[in-house]
VEXPA-553684 format. One record per residue (C-alpha): residue in one letter; z, y, x. Coordinates in steps of 0.2 Angstrom, whole numbers, padded with zeros to 4 digits, always signed. Last residue first. Layout:
// residues N
aZYX...
//
This chain:
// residues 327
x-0312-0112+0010x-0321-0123+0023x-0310-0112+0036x-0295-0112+0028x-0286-0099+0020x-0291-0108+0002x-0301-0101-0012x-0302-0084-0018x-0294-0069-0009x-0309-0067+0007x-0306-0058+0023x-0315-0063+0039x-0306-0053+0055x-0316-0049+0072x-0309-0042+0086x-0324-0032+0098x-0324-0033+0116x-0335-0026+0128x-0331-0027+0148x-0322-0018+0154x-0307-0029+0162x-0318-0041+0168x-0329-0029+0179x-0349-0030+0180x-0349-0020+0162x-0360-0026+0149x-0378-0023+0145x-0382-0025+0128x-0396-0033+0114x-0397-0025+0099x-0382-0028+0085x-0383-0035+0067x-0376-0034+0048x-0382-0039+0031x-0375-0029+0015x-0370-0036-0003x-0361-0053+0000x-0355-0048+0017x-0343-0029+0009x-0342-0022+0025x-0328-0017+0038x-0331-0006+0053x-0315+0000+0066x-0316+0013+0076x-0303+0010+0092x-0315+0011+0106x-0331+0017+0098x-0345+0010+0090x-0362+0014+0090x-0371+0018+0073x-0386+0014+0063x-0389+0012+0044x-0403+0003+0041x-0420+0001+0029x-0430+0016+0037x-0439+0009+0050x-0441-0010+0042x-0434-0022+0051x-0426-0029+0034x-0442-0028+0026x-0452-0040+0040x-0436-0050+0037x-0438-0053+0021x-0459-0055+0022x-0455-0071+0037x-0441-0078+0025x-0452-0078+0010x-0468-0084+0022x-0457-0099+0030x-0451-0104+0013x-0469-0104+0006x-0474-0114+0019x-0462-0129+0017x-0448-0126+0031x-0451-0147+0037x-0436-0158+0035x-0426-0165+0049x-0411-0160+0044x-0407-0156+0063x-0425-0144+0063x-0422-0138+0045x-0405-0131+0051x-0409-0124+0068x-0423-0113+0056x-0410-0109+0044x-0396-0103+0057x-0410-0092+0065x-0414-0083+0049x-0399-0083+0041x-0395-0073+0026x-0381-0078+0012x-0386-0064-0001x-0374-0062-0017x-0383-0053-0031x-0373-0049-0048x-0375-0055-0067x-0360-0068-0064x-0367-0074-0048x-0385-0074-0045x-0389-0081-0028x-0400-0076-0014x-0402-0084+0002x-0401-0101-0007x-0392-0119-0002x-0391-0134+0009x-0378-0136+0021x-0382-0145+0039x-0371-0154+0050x-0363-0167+0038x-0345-0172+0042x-0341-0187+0055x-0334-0176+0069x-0325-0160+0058x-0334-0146+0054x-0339-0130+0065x-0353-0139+0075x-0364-0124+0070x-0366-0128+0052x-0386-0126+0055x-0395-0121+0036x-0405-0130+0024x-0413-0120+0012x-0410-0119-0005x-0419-0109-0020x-0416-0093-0021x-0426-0085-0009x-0441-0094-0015x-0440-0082-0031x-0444-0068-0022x-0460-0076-0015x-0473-0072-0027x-0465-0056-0031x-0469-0050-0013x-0471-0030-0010x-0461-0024-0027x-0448-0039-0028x-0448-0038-0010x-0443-0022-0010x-0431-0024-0022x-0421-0039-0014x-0423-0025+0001x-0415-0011-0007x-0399-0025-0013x-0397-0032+0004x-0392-0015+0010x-0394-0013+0030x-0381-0012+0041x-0384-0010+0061x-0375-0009+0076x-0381-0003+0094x-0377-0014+0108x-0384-0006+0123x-0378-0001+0136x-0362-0004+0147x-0355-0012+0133x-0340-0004+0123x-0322-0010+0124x-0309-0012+0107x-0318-0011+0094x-0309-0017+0080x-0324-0028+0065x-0320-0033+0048x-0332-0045+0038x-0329-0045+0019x-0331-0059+0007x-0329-0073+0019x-0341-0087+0016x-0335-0102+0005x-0346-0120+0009x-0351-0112+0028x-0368-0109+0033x-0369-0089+0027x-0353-0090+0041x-0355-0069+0043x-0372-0062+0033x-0387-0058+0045x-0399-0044+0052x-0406-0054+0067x-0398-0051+0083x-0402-0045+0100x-0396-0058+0114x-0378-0053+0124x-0370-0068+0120x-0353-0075+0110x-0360-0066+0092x-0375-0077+0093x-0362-0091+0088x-0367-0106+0100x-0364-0125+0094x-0382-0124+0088x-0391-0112+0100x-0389-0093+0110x-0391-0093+0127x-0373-0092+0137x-0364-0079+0147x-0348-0079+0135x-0352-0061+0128x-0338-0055+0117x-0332-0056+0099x-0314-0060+0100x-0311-0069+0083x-0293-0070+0072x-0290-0083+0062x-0295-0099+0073x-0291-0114+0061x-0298-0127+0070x-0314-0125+0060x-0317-0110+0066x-0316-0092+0056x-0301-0096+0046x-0295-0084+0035x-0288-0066+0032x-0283-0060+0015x-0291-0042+0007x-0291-0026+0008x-0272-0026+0012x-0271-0037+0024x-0287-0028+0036x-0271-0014+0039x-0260-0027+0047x-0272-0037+0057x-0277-0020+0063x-0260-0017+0066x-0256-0030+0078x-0271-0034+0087x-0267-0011+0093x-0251-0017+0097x-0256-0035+0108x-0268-0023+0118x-0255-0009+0121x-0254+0008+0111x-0258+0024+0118x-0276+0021+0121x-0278+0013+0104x-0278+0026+0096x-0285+0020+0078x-0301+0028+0071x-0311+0034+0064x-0314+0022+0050x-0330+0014+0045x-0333+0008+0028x-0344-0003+0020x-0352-0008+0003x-0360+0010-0002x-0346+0014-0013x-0339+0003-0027x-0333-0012-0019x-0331-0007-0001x-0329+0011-0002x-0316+0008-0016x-0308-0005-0001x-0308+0011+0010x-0299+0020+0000x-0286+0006-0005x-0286+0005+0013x-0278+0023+0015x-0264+0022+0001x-0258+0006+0008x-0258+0014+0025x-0247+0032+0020x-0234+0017+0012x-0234+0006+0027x-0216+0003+0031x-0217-0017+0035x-0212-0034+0029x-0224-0032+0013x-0240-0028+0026x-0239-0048+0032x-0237-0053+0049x-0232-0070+0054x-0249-0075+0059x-0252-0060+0070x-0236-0070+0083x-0222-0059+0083x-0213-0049+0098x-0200-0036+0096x-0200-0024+0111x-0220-0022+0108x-0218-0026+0087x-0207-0011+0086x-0217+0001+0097x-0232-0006+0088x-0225-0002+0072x-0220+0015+0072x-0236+0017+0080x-0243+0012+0064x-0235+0025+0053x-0239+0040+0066x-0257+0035+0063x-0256+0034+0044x-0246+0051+0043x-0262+0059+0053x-0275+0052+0045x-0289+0040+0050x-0303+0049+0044x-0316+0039+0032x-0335+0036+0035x-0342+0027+0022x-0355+0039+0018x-0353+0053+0028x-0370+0055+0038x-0380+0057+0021x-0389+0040+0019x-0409+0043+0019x-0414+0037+0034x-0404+0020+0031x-0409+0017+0014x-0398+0015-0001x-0399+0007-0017x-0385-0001-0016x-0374+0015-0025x-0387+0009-0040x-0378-0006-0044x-0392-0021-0046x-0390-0033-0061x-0395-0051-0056x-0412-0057-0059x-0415-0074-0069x-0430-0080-0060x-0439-0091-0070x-0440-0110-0065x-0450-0120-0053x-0460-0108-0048x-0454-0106-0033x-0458-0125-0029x-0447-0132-0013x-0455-0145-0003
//
């Protein structure tokens, strides 16, 4: 059983532009305009990439006129890493361009924030996220269903998560599937105000559900903390339903002060006030720093008809390590 008082807690520094709350965000922050010279910029490329056909792997920014685009990410990587830890942009056209384009150039344009990697095991780099009509469990991401999801950071079971999580929309649900962000540095306060007693259990490990994404004779669980200090600053890796598959295949017990730190987190988390919420439009694009900030969606309803139904493409980014998917 895991002791939180097992050593001091050495709390990290926390930057004041985290200390934000959903209700009291101005509407602007993080929100950038796609402009104009960057929008004609990219449909330069789709037109050449849709009579001159090259698989996204292949495609890297320096083979490409994207001066205006550079210029535009490195604002959106400032909103990243010294802004409120997301952006969304507003957004690309994706009605004039085809499917493949409009891959194409978000691909493109996620380059320059930061390198993409794997997000499966077999090396998978770029992710539809769409409902696959089956109930959320290990071997399931929550992210192929239509179930409401917990506040959470992407792969916080995996050896090396992606640093920043990047989201195209490219189809909407019938209804629902409202998104939400939520600072993990105002809640790592409020709990050190509300729970002091159980702060501390947060960093220490937990066992968390690896998903099946490793290879056949590799361990299925890993074992670490929710919160970590890193060089004097706080990195979350939050799961609530990947730790409570984990301890089940692990075989070990959640000790009872583990259960009420995770039970106090997320009763802050789902807290009125605490996220930013937005639904997202064809061709907006959201990307988020996921050591700093927690993401999820409500449940949906989604279109009868194939060819409407919602659809997100999903790119992890991270620069240190390798591209693969153990990092």
């Amino acid at each position: 059983m895991a002791d939180a008082s097992a050593a001091p807690l050495q709390s990290p520094a926390i930057p004041e532009r985290l200390l934000w709350r959903g209700h009291d965000l101005p509407a602007s922050a993080g929100r950038l305009a796609l402009p104009a010279e960057v929008t004609e910029e990219l449909h330069q490329i789709v037109t050449a990439l849709d009579c001159n056909p090259l698989p996204l792997l292949l495609l890297r920014p320096e083979d490409f006129a994207l001066d205006a685009s550079r210029a535009f990410m490195r604002r959106v990587k400032q909103s990243l890493d010294d802004g409120p830890g997301f952006a969304i942009v507003d957004r690309l056209p994706i009605e004039r361009w085809s499917e493949s384009g409009a891959r194409a150039v978000w691909w493109l344009l996620a380059s320059l924030v930061a390198r993409p990697v794997a997000q499966k095991w077999d090396g998978t780099s770029i992710y539809d996220v769409r409902d696959l009509g089956r109930p959320p469990g290990n071997g399931v991401r929550p992210d192929v269903t239509n179930a409401e999801q917990n506040f959470h950071t992407d792969n916080s079971y995996n050896h090396v998560p992606p640093h920043y999580v990047g989201l195209l929309c490219l189809r909407t649900a019938m209804e629902g599937g409202v998104s939400g962000i939520v600072s993990f540095a105002t809640a790592h306060e409020e709990m050190r105000r509300r729970h002091p007693d159980l702060l501390p259990r947060l960093y220490q490990p937990f066992y968390f559900d690896r998903q099946r994404e490793h290879a056949p004779d590799d361990v299925m669980t890993t074992h670490h903390p929710m919160f970590e200090n890193q060089g004097g600053r706080l990195v979350a890796r939050l799961s609530h339903f990947q730790v409570k598959n984990g301890h089940k295949i692990a075989g070990v017990a959640l000790d009872p002060q583990g259960a009420a730190a995770l039970g106090a987190f997320e009763a802050i988390l789902n807290a009125p006030d605490m996220a930013a919420r937005f639904q997202f439009e064809p061709g907006q694009i959201q990307l988020l720093d996921n050591r700093a900030l927690g993401h999820r969606r409500t449940a949906f309803r989604d279109w009868p008809e194939p060819e409407r139904k919602r659809l997100l493409v999903r790119l992890w980014l991270r620069d240190t390590g390798s591209r693969a998917y153990n990092g």
